[in-house]
C-alpha positions as CSV (number, residue, x, y, z in Angstrom):
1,X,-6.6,-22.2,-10.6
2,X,-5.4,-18.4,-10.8
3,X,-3.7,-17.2,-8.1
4,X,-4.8,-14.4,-6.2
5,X,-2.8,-12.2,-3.9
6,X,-3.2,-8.6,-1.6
7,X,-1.3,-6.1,-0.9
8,X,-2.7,-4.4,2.0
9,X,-1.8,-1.0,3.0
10,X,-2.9,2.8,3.7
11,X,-1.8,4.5,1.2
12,X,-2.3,7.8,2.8
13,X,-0.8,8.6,0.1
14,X,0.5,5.6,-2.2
15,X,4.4,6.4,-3.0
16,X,6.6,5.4,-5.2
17,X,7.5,2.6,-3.1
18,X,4.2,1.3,-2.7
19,X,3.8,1.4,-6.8
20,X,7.3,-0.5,-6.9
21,X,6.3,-3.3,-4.5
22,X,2.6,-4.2,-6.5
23,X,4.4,-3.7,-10.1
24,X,6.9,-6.5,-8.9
25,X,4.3,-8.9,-7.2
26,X,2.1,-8.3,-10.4
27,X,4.2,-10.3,-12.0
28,X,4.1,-12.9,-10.1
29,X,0.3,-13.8,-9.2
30,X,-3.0,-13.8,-11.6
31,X,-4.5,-10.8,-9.6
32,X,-3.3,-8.6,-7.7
33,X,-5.8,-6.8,-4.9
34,X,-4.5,-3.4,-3.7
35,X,-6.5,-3.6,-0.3
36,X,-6.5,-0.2,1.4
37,X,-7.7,-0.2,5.2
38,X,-8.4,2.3,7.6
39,X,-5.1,2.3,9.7
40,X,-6.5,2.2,13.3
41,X,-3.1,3.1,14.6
42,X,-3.2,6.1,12.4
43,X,-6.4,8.0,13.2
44,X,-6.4,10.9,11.2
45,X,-6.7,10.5,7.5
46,X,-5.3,12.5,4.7
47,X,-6.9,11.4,1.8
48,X,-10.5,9.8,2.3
49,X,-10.8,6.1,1.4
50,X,-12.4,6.7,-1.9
51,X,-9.5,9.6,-2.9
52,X,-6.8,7.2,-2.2
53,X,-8.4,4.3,-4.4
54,X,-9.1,7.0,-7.0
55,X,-5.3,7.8,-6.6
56,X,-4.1,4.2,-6.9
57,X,-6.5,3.3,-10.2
58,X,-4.7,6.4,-12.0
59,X,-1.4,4.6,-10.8
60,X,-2.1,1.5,-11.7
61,X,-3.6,1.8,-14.7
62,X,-0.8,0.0,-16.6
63,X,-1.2,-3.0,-14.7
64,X,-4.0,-5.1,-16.0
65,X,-4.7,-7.8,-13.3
66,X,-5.1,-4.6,-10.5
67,X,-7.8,-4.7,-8.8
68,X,-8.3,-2.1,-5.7
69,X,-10.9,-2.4,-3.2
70,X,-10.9,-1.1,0.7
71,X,-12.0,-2.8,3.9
72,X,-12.9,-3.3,7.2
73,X,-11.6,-6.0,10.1
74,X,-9.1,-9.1,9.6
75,X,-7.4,-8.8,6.5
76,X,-7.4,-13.0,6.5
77,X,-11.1,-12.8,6.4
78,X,-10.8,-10.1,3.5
79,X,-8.1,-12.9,1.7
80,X,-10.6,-16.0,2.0
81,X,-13.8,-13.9,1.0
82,X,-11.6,-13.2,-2.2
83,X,-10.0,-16.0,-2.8
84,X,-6.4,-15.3,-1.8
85,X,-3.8,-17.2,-1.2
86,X,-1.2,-14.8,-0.5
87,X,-0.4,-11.7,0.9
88,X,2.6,-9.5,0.0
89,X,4.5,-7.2,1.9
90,X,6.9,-4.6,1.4
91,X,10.3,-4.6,3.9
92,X,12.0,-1.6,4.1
93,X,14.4,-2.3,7.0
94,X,15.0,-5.1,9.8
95,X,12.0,-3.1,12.2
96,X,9.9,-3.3,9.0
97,X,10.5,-7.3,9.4
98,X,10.1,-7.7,13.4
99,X,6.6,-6.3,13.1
100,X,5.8,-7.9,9.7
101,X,7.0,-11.6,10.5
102,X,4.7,-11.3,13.9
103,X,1.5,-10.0,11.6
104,X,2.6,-13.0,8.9
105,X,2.7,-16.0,11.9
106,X,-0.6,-14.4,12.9
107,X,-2.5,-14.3,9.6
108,X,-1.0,-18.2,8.9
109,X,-2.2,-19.5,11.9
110,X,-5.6,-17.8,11.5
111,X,-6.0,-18.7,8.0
112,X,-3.3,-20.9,6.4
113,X,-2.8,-17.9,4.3
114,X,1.2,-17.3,3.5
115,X,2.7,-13.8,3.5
116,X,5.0,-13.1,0.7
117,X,8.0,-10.3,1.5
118,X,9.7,-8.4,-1.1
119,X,12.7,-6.1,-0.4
120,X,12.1,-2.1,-1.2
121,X,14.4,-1.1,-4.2
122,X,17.0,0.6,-2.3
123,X,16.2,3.9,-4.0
124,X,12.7,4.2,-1.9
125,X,14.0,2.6,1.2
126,X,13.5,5.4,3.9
127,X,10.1,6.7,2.2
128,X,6.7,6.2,4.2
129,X,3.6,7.8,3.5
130,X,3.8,9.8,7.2
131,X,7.5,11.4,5.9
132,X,5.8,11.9,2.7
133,X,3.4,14.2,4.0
134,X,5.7,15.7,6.3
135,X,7.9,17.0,4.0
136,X,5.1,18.1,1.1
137,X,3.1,19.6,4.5
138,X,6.3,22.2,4.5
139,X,6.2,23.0,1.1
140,X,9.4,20.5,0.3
141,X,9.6,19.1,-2.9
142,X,8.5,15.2,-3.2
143,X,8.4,14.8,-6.8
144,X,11.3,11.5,-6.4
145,X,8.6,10.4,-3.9
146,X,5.6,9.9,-5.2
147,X,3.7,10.0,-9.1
148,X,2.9,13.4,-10.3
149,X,-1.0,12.8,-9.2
150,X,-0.2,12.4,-6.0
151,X,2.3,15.1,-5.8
152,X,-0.7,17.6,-6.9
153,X,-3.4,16.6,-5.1
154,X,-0.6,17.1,-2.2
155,X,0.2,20.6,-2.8
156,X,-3.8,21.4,-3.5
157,X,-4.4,19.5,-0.1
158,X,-2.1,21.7,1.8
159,X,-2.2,24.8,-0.3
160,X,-6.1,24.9,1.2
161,X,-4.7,25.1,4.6
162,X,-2.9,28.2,4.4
């Protein structure tokens, strides 16, 4: 039986964090589902739902078993409709892990579903997408932070607001 896993996230915009978290579960599951949802905690958008997938396909295209789909609702009920077994999360710090652990008891005791954490390389341990665009929003320089893509398409993103 192949084993399927997500990564759920934002990605508004995917970093080089994110890109180092789904190349290192790659490895270790069959397929790998980049599942980008519409943060309800984070209302206003940078990148549309359809720009960030179009983002992550151009970064992913070295990994073969990506696949990258968005959603609605209970990520558990995304994981059974697709076959999952897993989720996998990124852990930048102990707060990352308070929050996490709570979402990961949740989702198992919805769904029997296990949630997989894997440690941030140290080099992209303080980057978030909200710092991201905070510093590229000022005109500071965040090529260490994300792929080149991204890195245009946020500098013509805020270049149309001045």
């Amino acid at each position: 039986m192949a084993s399927i896993a997500l990564v759920p996230g934002s990605f508004d915009p995917v970093t080089l964090g994110h890109i180092d978290i789904i190349e290192r579960a790659a490895r270790h599951f069959d397929t790998l589902i980049v599942a980008v949802i519409r943060n309800p905690q984070k209302t206003a958008s940078l990148f549309t739902l359809e720009e960030r997938q179009e983002l992550l396909g151009e970064c992913l295209a070295h990994l073969p078993n990506i696949r990258i789909e968005f959603f609605k609702g209970l990520l558990v009920e995304f994981a059974k409709d697709h076959g999952a077994s897993a989720i996998v999360k990124g852990l930048r710090a102990v707060s990352d892990f308070e929050y996490e652990l709570q979402m990961a008891q949740m989702n198992q005791r919805l769904s029997g579903i296990d949630t997989f954490f894997v440690s941030t390389s140290p080099q992209y341990s303080f980057l978030s997408s909200s710092l991201v665009k905070e510093v590229a929003r000022f005109g500071g320089d965040v090529s260490s932070m994300v792929p080149e893509v991204v890195q245009r398409r946020l500098g013509d993103r805020f270049s149309e607001d001045t």
